[in-house]
Residue, then its C-alpha position, 0 to 999 in steps of 0.5 A: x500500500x502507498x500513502x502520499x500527502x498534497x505538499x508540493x508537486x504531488x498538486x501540480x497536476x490538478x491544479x493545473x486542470x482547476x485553473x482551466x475547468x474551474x469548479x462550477x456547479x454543473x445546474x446549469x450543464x448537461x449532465x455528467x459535466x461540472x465539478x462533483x463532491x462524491x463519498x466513496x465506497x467499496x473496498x476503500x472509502x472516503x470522499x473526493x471531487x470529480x470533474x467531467x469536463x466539455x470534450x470527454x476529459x476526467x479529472x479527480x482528486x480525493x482523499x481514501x483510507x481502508x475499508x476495515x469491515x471488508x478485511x482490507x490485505x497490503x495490496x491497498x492503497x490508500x492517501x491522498x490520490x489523483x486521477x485523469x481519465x475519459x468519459x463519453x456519453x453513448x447514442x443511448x444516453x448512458x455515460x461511461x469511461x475510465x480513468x487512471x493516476x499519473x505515471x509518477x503517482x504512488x496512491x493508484x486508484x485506476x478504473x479501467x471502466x465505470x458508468x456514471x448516472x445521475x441528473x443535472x445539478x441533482x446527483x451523480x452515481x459512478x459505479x466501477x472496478x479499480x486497483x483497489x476493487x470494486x468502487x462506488x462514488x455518489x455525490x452531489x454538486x460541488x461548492x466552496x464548503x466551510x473555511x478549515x483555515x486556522x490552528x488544530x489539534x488532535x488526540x490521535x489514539x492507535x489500538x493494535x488488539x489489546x495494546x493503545x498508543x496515544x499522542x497529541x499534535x497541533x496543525x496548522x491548516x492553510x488553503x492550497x488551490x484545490x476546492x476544499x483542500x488543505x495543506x497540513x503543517x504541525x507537531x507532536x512532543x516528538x514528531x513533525x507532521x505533514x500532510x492533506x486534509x479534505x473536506x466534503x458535504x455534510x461535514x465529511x472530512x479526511x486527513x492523510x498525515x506524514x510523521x517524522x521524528x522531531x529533527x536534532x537539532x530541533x527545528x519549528x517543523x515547518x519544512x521536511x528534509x527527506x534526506x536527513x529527517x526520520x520517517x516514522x509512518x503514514x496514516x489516513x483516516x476519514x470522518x466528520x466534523x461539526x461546527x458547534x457555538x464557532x468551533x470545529x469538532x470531530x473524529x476521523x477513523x482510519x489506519x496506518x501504512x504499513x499495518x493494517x491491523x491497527x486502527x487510527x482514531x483522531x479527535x479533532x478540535x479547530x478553530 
């Protein structure tokens, strides 16, 4: 399995594809085309937005972690992924098509094939086989939701069998150019943390976080040097949060690269 977070280049691709197609409502188009905010289910869940652009060109993004119910074996990948693909609709109406990640991705979450059915500005179905199974994605127009800009933090509690690990970390989250998407910058008594988080309707919300040992000598956590910064793990995790009397609050549930027999619970708290 494969983890990867939205620092940096791994966002050139599809901000080069917003810049272009934007993210309007597709109310006013013929149905798939426009930006689409889908909960995604299968072998893997989460959520992600999904644009079907004038000319048959696909473009996604979106944030997946296990399906722990399903069982989930090493061979899933799950993060923060993107996608490019084609659709085309049929003289009967039905619209089908496929889509794959980058050459240079790690998160792969290919569809050879899918079929996509829906109503304009309504809804929107996708049914379809990846390199994770099968995958479903329903959605609804998407919009500019809630504004996740500010400080956090988490009581991030890891359970393997009958053993818990608990440690608490503060983030910063500032807006990047992809609708809803944040970059994730903070630290822990003895980790640096990177990573994405996302946001969809209804709350929904997923993060995907690098951990690295804090550096000797320590520094403010605000970049990350591969070549001489301790990799610890990855993890992603996927929930909601709720606004109440002007403060965010919420969990998000997930696992950890690498070892799927753990679960990874954050209890989040914003600004």
């Amino acid at each position: 399995m494969y983890m990867k977070t939205g620092r940096g280049p791994l966002l050139v691709g599809v901000i080069v594809v917003a810049a272009i197609f934007g993210f309007g409502s597709p109310a006013a188009a013929q149905f798939p085309l426009g930006t689409w905010d889908v909960q995604i289910k299968g072998a893997t869940i989460g959520q992600g937005y999904l644009t079907f652009a004038p000319g048959g060109v696909l473009t996604a993004y979106g944030v997946i972690v296990p399906n722990m119910a399903k069982n989930p074996t090493e061979t899933i990948n799950f993060g923060f992924f993107v996608v490019d693909g084609q659709w085309l609709m049929l003289p009967n109406g039905e619209v089908v098509g496929f889509w794959q990640s980058p050459p240079a991705e790690d998160v792969r979450i290919d569809v050879s094939s899918f079929k996509a059915t829906g109503r304009d500005g309504v809804r929107i179905r996708v049914v379809g086989e990846s390199t994770n199974g099968s995958i479903n994605l329903i959605g609804v127009p998407a919009v500019v939701l809630d504004d996740l800009t500010g400080s956090w933090s988490a009581n991030v509690l890891r359970i393997t069998g009958m053993t818990q690990a608990r440690n608490f970390i503060f983030f910063d989250l500032t807006p990047t150019a992809l609708l809803n998407v944040y970059d994730l910058v903070g630290f822990g008594a003895d980790r640096c943390v990177y990573g994405t988080a996302m946001l969809s309707r209804k709350g929904k919300v997923g993060f995907v976080t690098l951990e690295f040992a804090v550096p000797d000598p320590p520094d403010d956590c605000t970049t990350v040097d591969p070549a001489t910064d301790v990799y610890l793990r990855a993890s992603g995790a996927v929930g909601k949060v709720l606004l109440k009397l002007g403060t965010f609050t919420g969990r998000a549930v997930g696992s950890d690269e690498g070892d799927l027999t753990t679960i990874t619970r954050m209890d989040v708290i914003g600004p």
